[in-house]
C-alpha positions as CSV (number, residue, x, y, z in Angstrom):
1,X,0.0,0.0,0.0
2,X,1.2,3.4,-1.1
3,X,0.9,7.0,-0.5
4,X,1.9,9.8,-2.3
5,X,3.8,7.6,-5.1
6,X,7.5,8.5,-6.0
7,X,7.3,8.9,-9.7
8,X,9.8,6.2,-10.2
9,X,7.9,3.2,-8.0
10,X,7.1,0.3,-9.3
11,X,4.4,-2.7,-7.6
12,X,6.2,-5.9,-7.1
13,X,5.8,-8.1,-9.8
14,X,2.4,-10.0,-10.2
15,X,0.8,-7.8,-7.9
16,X,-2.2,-5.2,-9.4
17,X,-4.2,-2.1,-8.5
18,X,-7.0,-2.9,-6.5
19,X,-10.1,-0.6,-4.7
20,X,-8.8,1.6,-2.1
21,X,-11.4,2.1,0.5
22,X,-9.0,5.1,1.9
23,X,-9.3,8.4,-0.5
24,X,-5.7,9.1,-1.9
25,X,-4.4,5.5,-0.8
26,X,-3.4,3.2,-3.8
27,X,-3.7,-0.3,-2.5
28,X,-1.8,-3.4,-4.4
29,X,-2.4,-6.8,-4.2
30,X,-1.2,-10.4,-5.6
31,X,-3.0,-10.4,-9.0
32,X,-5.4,-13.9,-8.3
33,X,-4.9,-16.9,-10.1
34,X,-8.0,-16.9,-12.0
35,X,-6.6,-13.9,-13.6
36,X,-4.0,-15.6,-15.1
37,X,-5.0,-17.0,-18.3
38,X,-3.9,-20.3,-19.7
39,X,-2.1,-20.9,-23.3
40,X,-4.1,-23.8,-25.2
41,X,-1.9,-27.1,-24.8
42,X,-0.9,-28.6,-28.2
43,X,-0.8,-32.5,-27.9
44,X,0.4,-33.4,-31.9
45,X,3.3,-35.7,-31.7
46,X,6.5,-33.6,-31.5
47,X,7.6,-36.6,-34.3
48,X,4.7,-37.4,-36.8
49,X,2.6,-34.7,-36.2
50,X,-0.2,-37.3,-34.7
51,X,-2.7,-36.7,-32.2
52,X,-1.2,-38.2,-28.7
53,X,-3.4,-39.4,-26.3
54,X,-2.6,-40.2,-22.7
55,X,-1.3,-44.2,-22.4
56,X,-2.2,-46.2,-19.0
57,X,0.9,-48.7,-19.7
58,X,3.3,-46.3,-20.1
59,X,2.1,-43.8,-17.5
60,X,1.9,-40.6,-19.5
61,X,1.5,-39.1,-23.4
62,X,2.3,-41.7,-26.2
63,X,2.0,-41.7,-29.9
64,X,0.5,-45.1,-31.6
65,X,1.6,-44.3,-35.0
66,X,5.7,-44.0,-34.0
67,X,5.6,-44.8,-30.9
68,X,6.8,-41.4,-28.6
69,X,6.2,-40.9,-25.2
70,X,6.2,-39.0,-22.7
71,X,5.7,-39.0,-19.4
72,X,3.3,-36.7,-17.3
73,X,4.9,-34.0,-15.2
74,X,2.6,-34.3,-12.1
75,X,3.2,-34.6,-8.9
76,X,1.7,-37.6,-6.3
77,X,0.1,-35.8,-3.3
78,X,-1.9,-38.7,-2.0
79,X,-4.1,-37.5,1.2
80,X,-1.8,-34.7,1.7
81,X,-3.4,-32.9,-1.1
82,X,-4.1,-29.7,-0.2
83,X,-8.3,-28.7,1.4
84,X,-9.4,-25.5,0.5
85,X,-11.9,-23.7,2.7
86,X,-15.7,-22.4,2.7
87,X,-14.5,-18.9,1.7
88,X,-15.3,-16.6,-1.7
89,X,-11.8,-16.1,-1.6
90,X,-10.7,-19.9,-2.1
91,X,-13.3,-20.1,-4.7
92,X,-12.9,-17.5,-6.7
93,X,-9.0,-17.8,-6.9
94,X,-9.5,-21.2,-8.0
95,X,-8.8,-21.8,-12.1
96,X,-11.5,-22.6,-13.8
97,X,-12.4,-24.7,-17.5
98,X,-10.1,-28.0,-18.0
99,X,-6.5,-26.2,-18.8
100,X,-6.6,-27.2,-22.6
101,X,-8.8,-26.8,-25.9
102,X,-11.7,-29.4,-25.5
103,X,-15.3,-30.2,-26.5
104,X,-18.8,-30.4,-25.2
105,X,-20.5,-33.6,-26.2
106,X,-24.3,-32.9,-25.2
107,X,-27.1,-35.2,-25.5
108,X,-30.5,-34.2,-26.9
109,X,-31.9,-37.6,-25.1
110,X,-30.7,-37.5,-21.7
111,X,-29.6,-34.0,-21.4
112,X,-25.6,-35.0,-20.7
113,X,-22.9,-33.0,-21.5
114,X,-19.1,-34.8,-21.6
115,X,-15.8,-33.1,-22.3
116,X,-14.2,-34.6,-25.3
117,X,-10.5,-34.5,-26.6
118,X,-10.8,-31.1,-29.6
119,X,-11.3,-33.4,-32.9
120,X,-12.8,-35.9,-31.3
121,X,-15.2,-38.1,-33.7
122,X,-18.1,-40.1,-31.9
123,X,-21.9,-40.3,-31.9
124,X,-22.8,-42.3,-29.1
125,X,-24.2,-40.3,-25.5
126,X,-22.1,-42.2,-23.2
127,X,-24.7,-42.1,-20.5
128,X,-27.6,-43.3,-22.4
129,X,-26.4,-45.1,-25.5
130,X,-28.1,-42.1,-28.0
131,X,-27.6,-41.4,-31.2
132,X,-28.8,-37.8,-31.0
133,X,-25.8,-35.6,-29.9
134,X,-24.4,-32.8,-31.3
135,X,-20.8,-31.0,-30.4
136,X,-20.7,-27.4,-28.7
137,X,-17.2,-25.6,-27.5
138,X,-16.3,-26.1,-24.4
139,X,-17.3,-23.2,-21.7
140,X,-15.0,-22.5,-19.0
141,X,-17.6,-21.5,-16.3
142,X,-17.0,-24.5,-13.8
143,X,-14.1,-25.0,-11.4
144,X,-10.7,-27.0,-12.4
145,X,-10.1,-30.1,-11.0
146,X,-7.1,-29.7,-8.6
147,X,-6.6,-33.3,-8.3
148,X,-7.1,-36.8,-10.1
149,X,-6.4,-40.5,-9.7
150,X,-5.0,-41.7,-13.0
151,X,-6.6,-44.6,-14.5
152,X,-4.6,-48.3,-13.9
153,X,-6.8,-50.6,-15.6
154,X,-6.1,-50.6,-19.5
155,X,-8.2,-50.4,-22.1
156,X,-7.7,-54.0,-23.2
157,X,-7.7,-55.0,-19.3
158,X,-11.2,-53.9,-19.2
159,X,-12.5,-56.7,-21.9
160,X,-11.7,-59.6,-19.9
161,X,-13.0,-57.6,-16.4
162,X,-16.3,-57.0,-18.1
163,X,-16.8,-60.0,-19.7
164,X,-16.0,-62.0,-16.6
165,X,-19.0,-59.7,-15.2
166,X,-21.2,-60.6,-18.1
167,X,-20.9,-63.7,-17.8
168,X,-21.9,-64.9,-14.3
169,X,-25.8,-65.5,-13.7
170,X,-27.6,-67.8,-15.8
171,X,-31.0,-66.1,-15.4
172,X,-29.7,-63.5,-17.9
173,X,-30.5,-63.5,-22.1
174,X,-29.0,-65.5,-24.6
175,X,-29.6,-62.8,-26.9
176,X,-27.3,-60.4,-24.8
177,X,-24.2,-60.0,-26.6
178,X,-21.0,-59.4,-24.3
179,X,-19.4,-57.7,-27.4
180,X,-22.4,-55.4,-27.9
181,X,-21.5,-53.8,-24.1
182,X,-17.7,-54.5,-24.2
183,X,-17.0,-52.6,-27.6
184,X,-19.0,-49.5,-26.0
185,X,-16.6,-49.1,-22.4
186,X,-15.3,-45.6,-22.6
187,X,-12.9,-44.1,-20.0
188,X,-14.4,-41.3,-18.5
189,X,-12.9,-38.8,-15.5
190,X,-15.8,-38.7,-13.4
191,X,-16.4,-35.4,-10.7
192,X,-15.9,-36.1,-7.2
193,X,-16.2,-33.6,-4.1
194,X,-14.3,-34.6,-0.9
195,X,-14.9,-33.2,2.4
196,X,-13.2,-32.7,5.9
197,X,-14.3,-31.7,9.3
198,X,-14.4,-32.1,13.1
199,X,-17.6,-33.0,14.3
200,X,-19.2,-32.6,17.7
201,X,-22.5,-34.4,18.3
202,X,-24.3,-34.1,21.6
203,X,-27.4,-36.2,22.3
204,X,-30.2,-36.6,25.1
205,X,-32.4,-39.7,25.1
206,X,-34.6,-41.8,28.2
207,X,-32.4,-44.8,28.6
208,X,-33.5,-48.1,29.4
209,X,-31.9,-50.3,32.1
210,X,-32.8,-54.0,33.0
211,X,-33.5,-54.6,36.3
212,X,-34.1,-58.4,37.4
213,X,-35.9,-59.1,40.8
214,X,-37.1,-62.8,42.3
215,X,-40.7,-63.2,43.2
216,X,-42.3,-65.9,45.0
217,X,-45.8,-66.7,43.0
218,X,-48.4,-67.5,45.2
219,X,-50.4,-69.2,42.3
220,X,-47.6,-72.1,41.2
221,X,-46.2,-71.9,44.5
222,X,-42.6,-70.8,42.6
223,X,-40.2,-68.3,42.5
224,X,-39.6,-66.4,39.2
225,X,-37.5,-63.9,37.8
226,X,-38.7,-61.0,36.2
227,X,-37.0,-58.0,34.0
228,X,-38.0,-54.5,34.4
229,X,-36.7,-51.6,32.1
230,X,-36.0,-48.6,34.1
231,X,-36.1,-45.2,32.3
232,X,-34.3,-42.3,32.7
233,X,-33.2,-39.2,31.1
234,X,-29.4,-38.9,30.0
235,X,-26.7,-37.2,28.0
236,X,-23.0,-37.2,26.2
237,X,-21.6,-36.2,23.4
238,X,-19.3,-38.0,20.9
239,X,-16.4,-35.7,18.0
240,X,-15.7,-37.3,14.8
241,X,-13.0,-36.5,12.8
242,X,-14.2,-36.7,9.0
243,X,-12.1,-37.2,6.6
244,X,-12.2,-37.7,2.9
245,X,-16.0,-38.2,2.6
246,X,-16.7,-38.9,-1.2
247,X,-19.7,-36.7,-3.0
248,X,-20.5,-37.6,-6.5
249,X,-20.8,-34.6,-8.5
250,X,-22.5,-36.0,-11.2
251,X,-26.8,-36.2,-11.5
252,X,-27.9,-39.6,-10.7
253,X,-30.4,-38.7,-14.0
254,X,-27.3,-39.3,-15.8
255,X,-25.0,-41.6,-13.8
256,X,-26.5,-44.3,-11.3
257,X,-25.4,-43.5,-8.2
258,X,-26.3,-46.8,-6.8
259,X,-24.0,-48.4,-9.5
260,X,-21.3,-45.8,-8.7
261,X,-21.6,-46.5,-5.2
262,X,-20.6,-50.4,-5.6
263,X,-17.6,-49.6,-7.7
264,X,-16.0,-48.0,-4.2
265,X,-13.8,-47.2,-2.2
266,X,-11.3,-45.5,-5.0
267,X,-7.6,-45.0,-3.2
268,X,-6.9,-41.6,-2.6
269,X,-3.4,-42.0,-1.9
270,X,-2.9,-42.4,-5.2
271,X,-3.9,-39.2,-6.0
272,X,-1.8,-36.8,-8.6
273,X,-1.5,-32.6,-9.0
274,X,-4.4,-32.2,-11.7
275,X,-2.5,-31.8,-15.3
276,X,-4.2,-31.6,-19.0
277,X,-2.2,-34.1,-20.3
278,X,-4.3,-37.4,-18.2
279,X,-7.1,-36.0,-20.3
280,X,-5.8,-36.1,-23.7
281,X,-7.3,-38.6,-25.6
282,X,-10.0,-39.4,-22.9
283,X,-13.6,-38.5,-21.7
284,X,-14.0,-36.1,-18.3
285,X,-17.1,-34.7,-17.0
286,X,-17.8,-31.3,-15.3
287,X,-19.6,-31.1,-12.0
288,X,-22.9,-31.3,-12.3
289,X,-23.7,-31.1,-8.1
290,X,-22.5,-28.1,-6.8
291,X,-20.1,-27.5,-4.6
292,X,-23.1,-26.2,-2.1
293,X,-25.3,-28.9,-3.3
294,X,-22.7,-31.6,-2.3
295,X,-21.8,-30.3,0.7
296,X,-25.5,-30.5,2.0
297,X,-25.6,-33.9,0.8
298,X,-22.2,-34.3,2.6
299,X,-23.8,-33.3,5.6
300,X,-26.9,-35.4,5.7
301,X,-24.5,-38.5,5.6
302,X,-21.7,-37.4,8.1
303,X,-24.9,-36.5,10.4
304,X,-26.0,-40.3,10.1
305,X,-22.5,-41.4,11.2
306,X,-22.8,-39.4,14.2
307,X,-25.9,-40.6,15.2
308,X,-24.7,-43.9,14.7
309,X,-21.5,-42.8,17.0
310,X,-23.8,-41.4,19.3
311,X,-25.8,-44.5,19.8
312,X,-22.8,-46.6,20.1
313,X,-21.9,-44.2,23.0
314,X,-24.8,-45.6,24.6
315,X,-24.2,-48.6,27.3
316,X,-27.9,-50.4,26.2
317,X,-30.2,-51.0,23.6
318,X,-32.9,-49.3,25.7
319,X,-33.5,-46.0,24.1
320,X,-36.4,-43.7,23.4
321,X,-37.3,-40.3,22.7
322,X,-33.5,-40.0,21.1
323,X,-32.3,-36.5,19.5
324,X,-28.7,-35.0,18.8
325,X,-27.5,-31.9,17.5
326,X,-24.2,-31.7,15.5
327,X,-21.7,-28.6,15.3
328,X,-19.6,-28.6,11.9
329,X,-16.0,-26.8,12.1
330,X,-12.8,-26.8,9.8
331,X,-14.5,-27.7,7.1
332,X,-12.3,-28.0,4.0
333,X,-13.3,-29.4,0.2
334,X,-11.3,-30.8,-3.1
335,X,-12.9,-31.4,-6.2
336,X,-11.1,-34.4,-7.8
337,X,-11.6,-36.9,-10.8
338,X,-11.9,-40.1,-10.2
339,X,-11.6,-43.0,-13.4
340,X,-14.4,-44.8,-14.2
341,X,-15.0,-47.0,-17.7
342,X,-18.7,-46.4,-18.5
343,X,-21.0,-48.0,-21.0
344,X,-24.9,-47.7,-21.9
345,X,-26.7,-50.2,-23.6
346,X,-30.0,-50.6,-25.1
347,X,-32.0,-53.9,-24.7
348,X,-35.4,-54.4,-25.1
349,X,-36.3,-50.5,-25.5
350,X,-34.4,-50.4,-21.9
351,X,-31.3,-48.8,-21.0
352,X,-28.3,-50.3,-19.0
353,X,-25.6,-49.2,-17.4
354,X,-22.4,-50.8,-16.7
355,X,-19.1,-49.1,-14.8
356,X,-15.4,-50.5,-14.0
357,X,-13.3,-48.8,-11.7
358,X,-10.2,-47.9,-14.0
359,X,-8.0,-47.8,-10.6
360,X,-9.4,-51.2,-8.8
361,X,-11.0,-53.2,-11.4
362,X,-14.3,-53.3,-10.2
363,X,-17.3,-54.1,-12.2
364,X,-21.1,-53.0,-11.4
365,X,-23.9,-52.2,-13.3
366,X,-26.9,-53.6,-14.4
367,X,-28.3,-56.6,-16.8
368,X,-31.4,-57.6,-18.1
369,X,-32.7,-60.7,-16.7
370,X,-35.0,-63.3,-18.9
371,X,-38.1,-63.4,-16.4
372,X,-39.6,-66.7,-18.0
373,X,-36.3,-68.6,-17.2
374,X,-36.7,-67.4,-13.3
375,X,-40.5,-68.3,-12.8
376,X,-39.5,-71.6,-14.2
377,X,-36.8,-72.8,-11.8
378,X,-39.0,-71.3,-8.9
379,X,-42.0,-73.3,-9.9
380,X,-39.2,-76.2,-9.6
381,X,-38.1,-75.6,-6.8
382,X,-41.6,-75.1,-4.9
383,X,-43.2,-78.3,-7.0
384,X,-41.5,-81.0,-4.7
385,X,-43.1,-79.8,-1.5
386,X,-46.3,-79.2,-3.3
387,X,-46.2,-82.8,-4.7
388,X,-45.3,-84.1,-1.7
389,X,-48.2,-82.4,0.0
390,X,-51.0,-83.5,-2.8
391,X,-49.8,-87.1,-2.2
392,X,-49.9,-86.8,1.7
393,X,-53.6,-85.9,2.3
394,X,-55.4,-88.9,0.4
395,X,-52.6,-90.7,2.8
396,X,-54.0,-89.4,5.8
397,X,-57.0,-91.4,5.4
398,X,-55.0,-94.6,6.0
399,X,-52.5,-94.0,8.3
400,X,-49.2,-92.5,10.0
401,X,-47.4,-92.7,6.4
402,X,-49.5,-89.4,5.4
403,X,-48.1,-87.3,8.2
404,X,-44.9,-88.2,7.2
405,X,-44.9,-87.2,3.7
406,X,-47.4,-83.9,4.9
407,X,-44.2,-83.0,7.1
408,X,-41.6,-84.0,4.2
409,X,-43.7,-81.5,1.9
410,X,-43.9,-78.4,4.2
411,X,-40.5,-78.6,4.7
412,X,-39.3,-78.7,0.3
413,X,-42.0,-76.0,0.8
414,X,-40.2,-73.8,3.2
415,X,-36.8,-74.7,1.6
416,X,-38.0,-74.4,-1.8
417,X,-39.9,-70.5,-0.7
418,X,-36.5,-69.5,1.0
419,X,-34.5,-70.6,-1.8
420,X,-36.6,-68.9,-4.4
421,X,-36.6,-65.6,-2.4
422,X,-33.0,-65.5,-3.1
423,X,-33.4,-65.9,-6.0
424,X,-36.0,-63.3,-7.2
425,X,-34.0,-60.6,-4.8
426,X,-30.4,-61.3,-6.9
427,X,-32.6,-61.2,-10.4
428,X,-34.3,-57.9,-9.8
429,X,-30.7,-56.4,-8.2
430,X,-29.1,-57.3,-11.4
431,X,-31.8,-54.9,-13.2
432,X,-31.8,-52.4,-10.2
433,X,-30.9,-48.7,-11.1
């Protein structure tokens, strides 16, 4: 801050004019990062000319015509990576837009938008397996990723993960080709927020005691113990120490989050310094969840753990008239990329989704299940005790053989009902969304 300026001063460098709120006082200030803007990032192959693409073998930029490489100048952070707080300040000094020239991939069917690699040819919605999609320019309204987890699992690693998951469960369609869902796995960089903070949960509830006393009964001429509850009013509070909790910040209208959610935990110590070049060649979506948005859904889930920690702190199962209060401080946030291989699929006029984890391996998503082949083995399975049972009551008429087979049948019954419960509950899991 200046008064009076020599003729000859200059500010430091990368420091700008900013509003005095002082009359005749020039103030200066670190110019913010956002201000800074960044140069287009060329990724042609220094040696053909080629589009280069980021390589999961080789662990950074590579060209498949003549074979250069590169790797990516990035630093590991792991969970040291650096929280940013709840404050304008944090935001708006955070870059924004992906670093590097890119494309919007937007779906007239669903409504999705993906980044694409500039030049990129496809015509397939990624999300809903739509035709109808057009390419915008990207806009650089959203907030830059400062971190990422690289992808592990390779393209052609994913064929034989998939196809593994294809295949198990018999109560699926012939007609489903593994090909048809295999040949449509795209890498994409999904948006993740993670939180921190210190929680402090304090609870009142009536608590419930057993008491045991010895009565003599008058009536059977015998003493007998009996258990009382006792009730009374009591208190405590339990902290938590949050760390990492994942958000999605993509819509579940567009990504399953109950798929998502199975293809956890992702490791975060493998975490990298966000760089343009683990996108180049691959699909990444912006948020779509606000930071605010995620945070409240943040906190409806870190509340449920304290409640949980709060009934833990309670020495019985006794309790009634429970409530708790919880008080949020250092919070911090990170909005990262996580990799996830994604496909949509259309069967029957229905559309499936299918995710691997591109660091872990993992496979969810969902399958169509042939209903006729299910009903079937559950009418097989029940039509032993029902047999059973048919030939057991003319046999009552003639004897103690009938009970036996009337016990024989409710018991393939029960089996048979139990049985066939598990099975109906894995079938309509496989088409769950």
């Amino acid at each position: 801050m200046q008064n009076n300026l020599h003729p000859s001063w200059t500010p430091p460098q990368d420091f700008i004019q900013v509003e005095s709120q002082v009359t005749g006082v020039v103030v200066y200030a670190p110019r913010p990062e956002s201000a800074e803007q960044d140069q287009a990032r060329s990724y042609a192959c220094p040696n053909c000319g080629a589009n280069i693409a980021y390589d999961v073998a080789a662990g950074g930029v590579a060209c498949e015509y003549c074979g250069y490489s590169a790797p990516v100048q990035a630093k590991q952070v792991g969970k040291s990576a650096e929280n940013f707080e709840f404050t304008l300040e944090a935001i708006a000094q955070s870059s924004q837009g992906w670093g590097v020239q890119r494309q919007i991939l937007h779906c007239d069917s669903c409504g999705g938008d993906i980044s694409i690699p500039d030049g990129t040819l496809t015509a397939t919605c990624p999300f809903c397996a739509s035709h109808q999609v057009n390419v915008v320019a990207s806009v650089e309204e959203t907030l830059r990723p400062r971190f990422l987890v690289p992808f592990k699992i390779t393209p052609q690693q994913t064929r034989s993960l998939a196809g593994e998951w294809l295949g198990k469960g018999w109560y699926h369609p012939k007609e489903l080709s593994a090909n048809t869902v295999l040949q449509r796995l795209t890498g994409v960089y999904l948006p993740f927020w993670t939180f921190n903070t210190r929680v402090r949960a304090r609870w009142r509830a009536q608590v419930g005691y057993e008491r045991t006393s010895r009565q003599y009964n008058a009536r059977t001429k015998r003493w007998e113990t009996r258990t009382k509850i006792v009730w009374r009013w009591e208190d405590g509070h339990v902290r938590l120490n949050i760390e990492d909790h994942l958000v999605s910040g993509s819509a579940n209208r567009h990504i399953s989050h109950q798929i998502l959610n199975r293809l956890l935990p992702f490791h975060l110590n493998a975490l990298v310094a966000y760089e343009p070049d683990y996108l180049a060649g691959w699909q990444a979506q912006a948020y779509e969840t606000t930071l605010t948005e995620a945070w409240e859904i943040g906190k409806r889930a870190i509340r449920e753990q304290a409640k949980k920690a709060c009934h833990r702190d309670i020495p019985t199962s006794h309790v009634r008239n429970f409530s708790m209060s919880a008080d949020f401080t250092d919070e911090a946030w990170r909005y990262i990329l996580m990799p996830v291989y994604l496909a949509a699929y259309q069967f029957e006029d229905q559309i499936y989704q299918v995710m691997l984890n591109g660091q872990t391996g993992v496979v969810a998503g969902q399958k169509p299940v042939a209903w006729l082949k299910v009903w079937l083995v559950i009418a097989a399975l029940l039509a032993p005790g029902v047999f059973l049972g048919l030939i057991g009551l003319p046999l009552l008429m003639v004897g103690g053989i009938g009970v036996i087979s009337i016990g024989l049948s409710i018991i393939l019954f029960v089996v048979g009902v139990i049985i066939s419960f598990m099975l109906y509950n894995q079938a309509r899991q496989s088409e769950a969304k």
